[in-house]
C-alpha positions in Angstrom: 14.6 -22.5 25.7 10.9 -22.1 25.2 9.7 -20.1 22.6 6.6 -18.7 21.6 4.9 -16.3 19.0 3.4 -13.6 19.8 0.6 -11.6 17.4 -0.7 -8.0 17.4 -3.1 -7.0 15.0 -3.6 -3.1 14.9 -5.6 -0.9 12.3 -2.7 0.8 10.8 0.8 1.2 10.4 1.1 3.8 13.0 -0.3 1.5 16.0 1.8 -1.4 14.5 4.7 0.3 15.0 4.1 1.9 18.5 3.5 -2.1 19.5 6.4 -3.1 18.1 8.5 -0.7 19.8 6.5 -1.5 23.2 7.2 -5.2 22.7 10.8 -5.1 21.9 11.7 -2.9 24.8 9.8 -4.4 27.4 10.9 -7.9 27.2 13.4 -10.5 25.4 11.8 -11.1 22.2 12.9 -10.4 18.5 10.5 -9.0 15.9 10.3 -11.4 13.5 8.2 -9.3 10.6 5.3 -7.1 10.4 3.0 -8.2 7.4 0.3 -5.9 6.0 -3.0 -8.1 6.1 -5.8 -6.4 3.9 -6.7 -2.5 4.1 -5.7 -1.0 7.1 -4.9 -4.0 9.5 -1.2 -5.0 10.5 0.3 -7.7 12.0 3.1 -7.7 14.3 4.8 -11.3 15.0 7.5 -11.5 17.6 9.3 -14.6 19.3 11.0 -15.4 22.5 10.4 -17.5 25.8 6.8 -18.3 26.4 7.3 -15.7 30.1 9.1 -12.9 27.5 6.5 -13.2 24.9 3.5 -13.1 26.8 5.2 -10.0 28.8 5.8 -7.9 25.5 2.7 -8.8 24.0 0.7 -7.0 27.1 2.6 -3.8 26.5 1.9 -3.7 22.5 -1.9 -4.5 23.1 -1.5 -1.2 26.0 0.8 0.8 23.5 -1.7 -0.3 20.5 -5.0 0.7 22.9 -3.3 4.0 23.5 -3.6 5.1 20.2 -6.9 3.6 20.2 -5.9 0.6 17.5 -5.6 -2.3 18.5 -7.7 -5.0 17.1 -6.5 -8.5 19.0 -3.9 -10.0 20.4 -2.7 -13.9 20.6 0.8 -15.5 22.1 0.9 -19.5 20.3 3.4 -21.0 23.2 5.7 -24.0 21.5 4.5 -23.2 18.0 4.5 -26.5 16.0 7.5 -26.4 13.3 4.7 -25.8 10.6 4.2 -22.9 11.5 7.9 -21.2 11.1 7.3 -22.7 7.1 4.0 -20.9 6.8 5.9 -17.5 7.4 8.7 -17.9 5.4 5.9 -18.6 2.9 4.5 -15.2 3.2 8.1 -13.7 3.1 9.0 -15.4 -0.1 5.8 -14.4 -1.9 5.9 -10.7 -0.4 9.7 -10.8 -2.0 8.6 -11.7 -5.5 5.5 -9.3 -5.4 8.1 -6.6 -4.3 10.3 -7.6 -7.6 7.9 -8.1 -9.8 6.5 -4.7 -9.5 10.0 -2.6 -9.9 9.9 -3.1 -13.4 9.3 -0.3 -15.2 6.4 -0.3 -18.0 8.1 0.3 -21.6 6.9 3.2 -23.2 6.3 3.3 -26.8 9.2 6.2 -28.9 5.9 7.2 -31.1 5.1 10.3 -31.3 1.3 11.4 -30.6 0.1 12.2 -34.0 2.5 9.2 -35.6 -0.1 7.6 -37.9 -2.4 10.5 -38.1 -3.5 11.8 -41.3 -2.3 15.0 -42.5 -4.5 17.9 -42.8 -4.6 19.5 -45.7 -4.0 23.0 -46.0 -6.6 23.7 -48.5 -9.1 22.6 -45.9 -9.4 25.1 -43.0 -9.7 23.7 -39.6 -13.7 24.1 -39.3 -15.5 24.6 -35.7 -19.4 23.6 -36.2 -20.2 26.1 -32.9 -19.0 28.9 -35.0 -20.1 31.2 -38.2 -17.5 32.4 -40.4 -18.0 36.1 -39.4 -16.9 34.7 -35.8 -13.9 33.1 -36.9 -12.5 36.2 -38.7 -13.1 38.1 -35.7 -15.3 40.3 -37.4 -18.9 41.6 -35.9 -21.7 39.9 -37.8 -23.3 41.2 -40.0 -26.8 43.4 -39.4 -30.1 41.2 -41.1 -32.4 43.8 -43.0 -36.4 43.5 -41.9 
């Protein structure tokens, strides 16, 4: 059997996943991963026979154009075996960057004002905006001419 790998690069997840669906019902391939690129732009990588691949990769670009995101489109017939070892590369790092950041943060058991001095209470809490006839809610007092 003849494989190939097929690649649809689409400005979202939305028209990623409208190719995908387009690809795997209209011919004999298997989805082999959809990788977030940088931004916006997806990738969608399937395999099959070099006929079945090319075939499914003209409906994504058409499902992909429909929804007006499609970027480009490429089908690699008889992909050297380096290639297979480049994406489980990018699986194993997406893995560890997916484990390394479900750890949750630990969060210090002080309290806000641990450490803070105390006030004292024969200082009043003083506002510089405000006179003292303000703070005691009183009217202020008339000036003489």
């Amino acid at each position: 059997m003849a494989k190939a790998l097929g690649m649809i690069e689409t400005r979202g997840l939305i028209g990623s996943i409208e190719a995908a669906d387009a690809m795997v019902k209209s011919a004999d391939v298997r989805l082999v991963k959809q990788e977030k690129v940088d931004g916006a732009l997806v990738t969608v990588l399937v395999e099959g026979d070099v006929s079945a691949v090319q075939a499914a990769i003209e409906a994504g670009k058409e499902a992909a154009a429909r929804v007006g995101v499609l970027i480009s489109a490429h089908v690699i017939p008889h992909p050297d075996e380096g290639i297979g070892q480049i994406l489980l590369k990018t699986q194993k790092k997406e893995e560890i960057q997916t484990k390394s950041s479900t750890k949750t943060p630990k969060v210090s058991k002080k309290s806000p004002n641990e450490g803070a001095k105390p006030k004292s209470a024969s200082q009043p809490a003083q506002n510089p905006g405000l006179n003292t006839a303000e703070e005691k809610d009183e009217p202020p007092a008339e000036q003489k001419s």
